[in-house]
C-alpha positions as CSV (number, residue, x, y, z in Angstrom):
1,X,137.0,132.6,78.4
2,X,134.0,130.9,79.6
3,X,134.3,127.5,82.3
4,X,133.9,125.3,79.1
5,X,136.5,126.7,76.5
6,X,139.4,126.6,79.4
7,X,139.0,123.0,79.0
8,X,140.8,122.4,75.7
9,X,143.5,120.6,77.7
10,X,142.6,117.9,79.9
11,X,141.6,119.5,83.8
12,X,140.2,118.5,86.8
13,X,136.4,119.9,87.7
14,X,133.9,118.7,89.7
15,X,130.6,119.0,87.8
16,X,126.7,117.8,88.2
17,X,126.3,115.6,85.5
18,X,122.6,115.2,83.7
19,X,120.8,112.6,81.4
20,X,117.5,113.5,79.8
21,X,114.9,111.4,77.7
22,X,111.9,111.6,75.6
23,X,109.1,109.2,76.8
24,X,107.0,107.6,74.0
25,X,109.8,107.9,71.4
26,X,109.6,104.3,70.2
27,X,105.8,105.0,69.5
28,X,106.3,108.1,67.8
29,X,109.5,107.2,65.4
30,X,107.6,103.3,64.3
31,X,104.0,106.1,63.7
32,X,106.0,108.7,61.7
33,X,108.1,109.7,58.1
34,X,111.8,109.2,59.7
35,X,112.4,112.5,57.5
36,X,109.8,113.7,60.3
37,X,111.4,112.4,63.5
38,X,114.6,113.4,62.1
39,X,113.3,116.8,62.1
40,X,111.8,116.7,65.6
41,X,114.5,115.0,67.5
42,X,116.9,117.8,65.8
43,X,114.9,120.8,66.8
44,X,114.6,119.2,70.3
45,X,118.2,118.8,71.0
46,X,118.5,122.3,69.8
47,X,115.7,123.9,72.3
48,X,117.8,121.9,74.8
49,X,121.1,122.8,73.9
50,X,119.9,126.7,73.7
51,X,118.6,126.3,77.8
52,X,121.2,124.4,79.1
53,X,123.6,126.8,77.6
54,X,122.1,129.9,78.6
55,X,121.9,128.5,81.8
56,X,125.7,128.0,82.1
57,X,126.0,124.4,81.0
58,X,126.5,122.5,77.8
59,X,125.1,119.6,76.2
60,X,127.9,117.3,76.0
61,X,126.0,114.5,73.4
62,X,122.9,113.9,71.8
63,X,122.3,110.1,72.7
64,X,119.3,109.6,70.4
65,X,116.2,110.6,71.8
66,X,118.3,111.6,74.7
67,X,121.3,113.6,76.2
68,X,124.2,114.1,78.4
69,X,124.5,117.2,80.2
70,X,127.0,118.8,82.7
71,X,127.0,122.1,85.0
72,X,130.0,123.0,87.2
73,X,129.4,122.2,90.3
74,X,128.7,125.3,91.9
75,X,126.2,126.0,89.6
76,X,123.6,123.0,90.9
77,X,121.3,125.4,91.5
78,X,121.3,126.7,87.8
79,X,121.2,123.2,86.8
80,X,118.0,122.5,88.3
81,X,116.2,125.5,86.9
82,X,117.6,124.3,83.8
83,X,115.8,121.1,84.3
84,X,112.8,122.6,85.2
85,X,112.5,124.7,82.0
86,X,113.5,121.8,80.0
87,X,111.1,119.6,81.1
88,X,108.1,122.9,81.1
89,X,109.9,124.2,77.4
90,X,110.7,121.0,75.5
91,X,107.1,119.3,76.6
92,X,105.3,122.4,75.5
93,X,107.5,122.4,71.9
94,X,107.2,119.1,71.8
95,X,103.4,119.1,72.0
96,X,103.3,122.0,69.0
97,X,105.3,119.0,67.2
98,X,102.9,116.6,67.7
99,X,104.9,114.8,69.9
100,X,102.6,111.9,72.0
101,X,105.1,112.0,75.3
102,X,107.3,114.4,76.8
103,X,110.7,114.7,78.6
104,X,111.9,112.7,81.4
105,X,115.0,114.9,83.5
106,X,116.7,112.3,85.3
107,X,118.9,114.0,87.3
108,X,116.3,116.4,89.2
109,X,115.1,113.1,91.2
110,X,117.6,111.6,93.4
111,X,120.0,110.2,90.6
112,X,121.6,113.8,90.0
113,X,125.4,112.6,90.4
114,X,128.5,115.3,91.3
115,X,131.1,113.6,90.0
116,X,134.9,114.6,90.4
117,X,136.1,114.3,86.4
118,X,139.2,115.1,84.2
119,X,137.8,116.8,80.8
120,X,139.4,118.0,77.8
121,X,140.0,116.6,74.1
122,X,140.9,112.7,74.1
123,X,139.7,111.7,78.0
124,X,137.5,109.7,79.2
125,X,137.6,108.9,82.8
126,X,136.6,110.1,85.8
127,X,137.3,109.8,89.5
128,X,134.5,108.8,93.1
């Protein structure tokens, strides 16, 4: 079993914990056919999803033109090449799409947060 399907009941893990965004995504969705940002912000979420999981982490929610992203902790240094190819990927797909902006990887500054957290179905809380 892999580090994310042992957690179908809820378990304690300390994890790096991501946020990513598009830049320019207001411009882009009031410019184009909402059929046609539909389409891009689907096929994003997808490259994204595909890196971060073969990288060893998972997307844990598309937040519109963004997302929420975890990596056990003692995989932070596989986190941040995830980054790095999301932001270096994802711009370069994104610029075949005719995408004006690009990515923004928040947690590759100094926001990246380890965070001590209980996971599994139905819980929502997490401990400093």
């Amino acid at each position: 079993m892999s580090y994310w399907t042992d957690l179908r009941t809820p378990t304690e893990r300390e994890l790096f914990v991501g946020l990513y965004d598009l830049t320019q995504y207001t411009v882009f969705s009031e410019r184009t056919a909402p059929s046609r940002v539909l389409e891009v912000i689907t096929g994003y979420h997808g490259l994204v999803n595909a890196l971060l999981e073969e990288a060893g982490g998972i997307l844990i929610k598309p937040i519109g033109d963004g997302g929420l992203f975890a990596f056990p902790a003692e995989q932070t240094d596989a986190a941040v090449e995830a980054i790095e190819d999301i932001l270096a990927k994802g711009d370069a797909w994104l610029a075949q799409q005719g995408y004006p902006g690009g990515a923004r990887c928040r947690p590759c500054r100094p926001r990246r947060h380890w965070t001590h957290c209980i996971a599994g179905p139905g819980v929502a809380r997490h401990h400093r």
